[in-house]
C-alpha positions in Angstrom: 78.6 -16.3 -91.5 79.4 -19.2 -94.2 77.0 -21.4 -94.4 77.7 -25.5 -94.6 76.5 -28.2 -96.7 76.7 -31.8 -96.8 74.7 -35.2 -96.3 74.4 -35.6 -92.2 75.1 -39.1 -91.2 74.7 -40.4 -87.6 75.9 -38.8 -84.4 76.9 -35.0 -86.1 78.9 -36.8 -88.8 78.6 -35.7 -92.5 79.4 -38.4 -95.1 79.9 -36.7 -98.2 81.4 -34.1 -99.6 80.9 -30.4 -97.6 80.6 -27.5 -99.4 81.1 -24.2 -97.5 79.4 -21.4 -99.0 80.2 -17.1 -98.5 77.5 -15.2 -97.6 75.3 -13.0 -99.9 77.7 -10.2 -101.2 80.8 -12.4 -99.6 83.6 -14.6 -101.1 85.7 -17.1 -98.8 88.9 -18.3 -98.8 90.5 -21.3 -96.7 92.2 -20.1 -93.8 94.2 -16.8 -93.6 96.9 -17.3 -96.1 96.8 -14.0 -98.2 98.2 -16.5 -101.3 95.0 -18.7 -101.5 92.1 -17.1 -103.8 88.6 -16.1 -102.8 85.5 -18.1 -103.8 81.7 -18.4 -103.2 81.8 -21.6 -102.3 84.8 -23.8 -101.0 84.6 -28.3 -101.6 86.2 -30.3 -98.8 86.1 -33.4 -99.3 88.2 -36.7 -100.8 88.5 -35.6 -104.3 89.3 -32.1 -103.5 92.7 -32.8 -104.2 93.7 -29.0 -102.7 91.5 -30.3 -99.5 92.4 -33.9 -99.5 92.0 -34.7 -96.1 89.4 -36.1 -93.7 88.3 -34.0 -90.4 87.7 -35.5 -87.3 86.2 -34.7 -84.4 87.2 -31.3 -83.1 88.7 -30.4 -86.2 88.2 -26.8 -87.2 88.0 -25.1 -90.8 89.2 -21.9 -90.6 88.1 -19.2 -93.3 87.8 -15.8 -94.3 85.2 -13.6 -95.9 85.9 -10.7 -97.9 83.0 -8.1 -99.0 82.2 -7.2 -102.4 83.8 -3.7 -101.4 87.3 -6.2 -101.0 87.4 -5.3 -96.9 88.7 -8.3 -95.3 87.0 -9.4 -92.2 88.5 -11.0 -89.6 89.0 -15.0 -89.9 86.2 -17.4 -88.6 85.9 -21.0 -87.5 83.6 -23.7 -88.4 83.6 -27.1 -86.6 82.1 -30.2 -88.4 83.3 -34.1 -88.2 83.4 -35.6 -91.7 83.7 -39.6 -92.4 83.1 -40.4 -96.0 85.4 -43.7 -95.6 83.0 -47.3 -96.4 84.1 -50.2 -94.0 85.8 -52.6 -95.4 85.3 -56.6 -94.2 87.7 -59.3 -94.4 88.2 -62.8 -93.8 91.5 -62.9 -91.4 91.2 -67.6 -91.5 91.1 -70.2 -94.4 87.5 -72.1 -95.0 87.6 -75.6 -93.6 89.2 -77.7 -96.0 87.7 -81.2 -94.6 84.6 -81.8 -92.9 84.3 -80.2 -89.4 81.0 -80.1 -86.6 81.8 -76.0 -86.8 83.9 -73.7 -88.6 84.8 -70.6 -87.3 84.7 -67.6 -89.1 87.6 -64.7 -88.3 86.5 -61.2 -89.5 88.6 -58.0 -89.5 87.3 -54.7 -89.7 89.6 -52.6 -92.2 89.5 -49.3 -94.2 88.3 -47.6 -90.7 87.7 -43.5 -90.5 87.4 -41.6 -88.0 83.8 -42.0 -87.1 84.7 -45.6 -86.1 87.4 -45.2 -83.8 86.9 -44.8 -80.1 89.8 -41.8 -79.8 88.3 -39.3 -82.1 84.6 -40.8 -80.1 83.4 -42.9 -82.6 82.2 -46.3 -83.1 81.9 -49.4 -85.4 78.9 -52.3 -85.2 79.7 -55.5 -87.3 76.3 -57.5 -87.8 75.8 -61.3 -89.1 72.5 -63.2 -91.0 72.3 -66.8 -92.3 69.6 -68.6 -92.9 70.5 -71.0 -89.6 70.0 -67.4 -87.8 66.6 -66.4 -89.2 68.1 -64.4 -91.9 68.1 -61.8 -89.2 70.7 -59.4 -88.5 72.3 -59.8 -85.1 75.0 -57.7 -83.6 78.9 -59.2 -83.0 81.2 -58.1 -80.9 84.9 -58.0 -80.9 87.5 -60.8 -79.5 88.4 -59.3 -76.3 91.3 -57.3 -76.4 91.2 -57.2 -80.7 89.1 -53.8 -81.3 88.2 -54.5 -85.2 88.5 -58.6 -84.7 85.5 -60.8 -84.5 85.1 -64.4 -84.4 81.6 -66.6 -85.3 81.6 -70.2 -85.1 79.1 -71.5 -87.8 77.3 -74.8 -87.0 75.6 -75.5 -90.5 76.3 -75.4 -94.3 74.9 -71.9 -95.9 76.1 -68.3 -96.7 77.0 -65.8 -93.9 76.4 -62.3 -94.3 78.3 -59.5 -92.7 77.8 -55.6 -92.6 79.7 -53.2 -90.8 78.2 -50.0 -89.9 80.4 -46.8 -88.5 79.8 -44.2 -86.4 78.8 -41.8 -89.0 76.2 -44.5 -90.6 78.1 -45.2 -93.6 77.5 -49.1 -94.0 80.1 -51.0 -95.5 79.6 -53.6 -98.7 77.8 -57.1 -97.6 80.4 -59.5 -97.6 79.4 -63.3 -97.8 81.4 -66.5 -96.6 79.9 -69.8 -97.9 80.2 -72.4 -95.3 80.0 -75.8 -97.2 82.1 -78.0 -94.5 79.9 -78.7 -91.4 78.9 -82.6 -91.1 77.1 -84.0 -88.0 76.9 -87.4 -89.3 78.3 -89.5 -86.5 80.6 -92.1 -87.8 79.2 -95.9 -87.9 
């Protein structure tokens, strides 16, 4: 049997490249095609431009193994999920541009795989610190009826930070909104 290889994220997810490698005294090829060359070891991943697609779940690799003595055996079937995709976060609304008692920040989740989409049984967490939360990172949750659209209303000046985290465990880039509009003062 060919063996896989790849870094394991979350929830049977790899996030990196995979490399499927042939059995001692074995070569592979991808699927059945008689055209396609054998190889020790076949790359799937997003710069294998002759494999430049993502799996997802229940997606199957099919191969074939040929013995050094060139008999064909007959084809196999791996199954492995694989989400190298990084979150991406951005602001959907404009920063206050006069003083406020809140602003509310609009956040869409973008750049999404398959790990982080409920139909191939994934999932996506978007988290949030600020100073005015205990620089501690606490869970959001989407607007009702928006999948990848959340909404925080910040109620002081500072910097809010927000990660997004798929199902495979691949955390997206911190992305920071300063919030430099909020005054209390109550008029005279």
């Amino acid at each position: 049997t060919a063996s896989i290889h790849g870094t394991q994220g979350l929830n049977g997810w790899y996030t990196s490249e995979i490399s499927i490698t042939a059995p001692q005294n074995h070569a592979i090829r991808r699927g059945s095609a008689s055209n396609s060359s054998f190889a020790q070891k076949i790359v799937i991943g997003k710069d294998s431009p002759e494999y430049n697609y993502i799996f997802s779940q229940g997606d199957e690799f099919g191969y074939v193994l040929r013995r050094d003595d060139n008999a064909i055996l007959p084809p196999k079937t791996l199954i492995f999920k694989q989400d190298m995709l990084k979150p991406a976060i951005i602001r959907k609304n404009s920063p206050l541009a006069s003083p406020a008692q809140e602003e509310e920040i609009i956040i869409q989740l973008d750049n999404l795989g398959p790990s982080s989409k409920q139909e191939t049984g994934g999932s996506i967490k978007l988290e949030m610190k600020s100073s005015a939360a205990g620089n501690q990172w606490i869970p959001l949750y989407p607007i009702e009826g928006e999948d990848y659209t959340y909404s925080y209303n910040a109620t002081v000046n500072g910097t809010y930070s927000f990660r997004a985290t798929n199902g495979a465990g691949v955390v997206s880039e911190i992305f920071s909104v300063p919030v430099t509009q909020i005054d209390k003062t109550k008029p005279v």
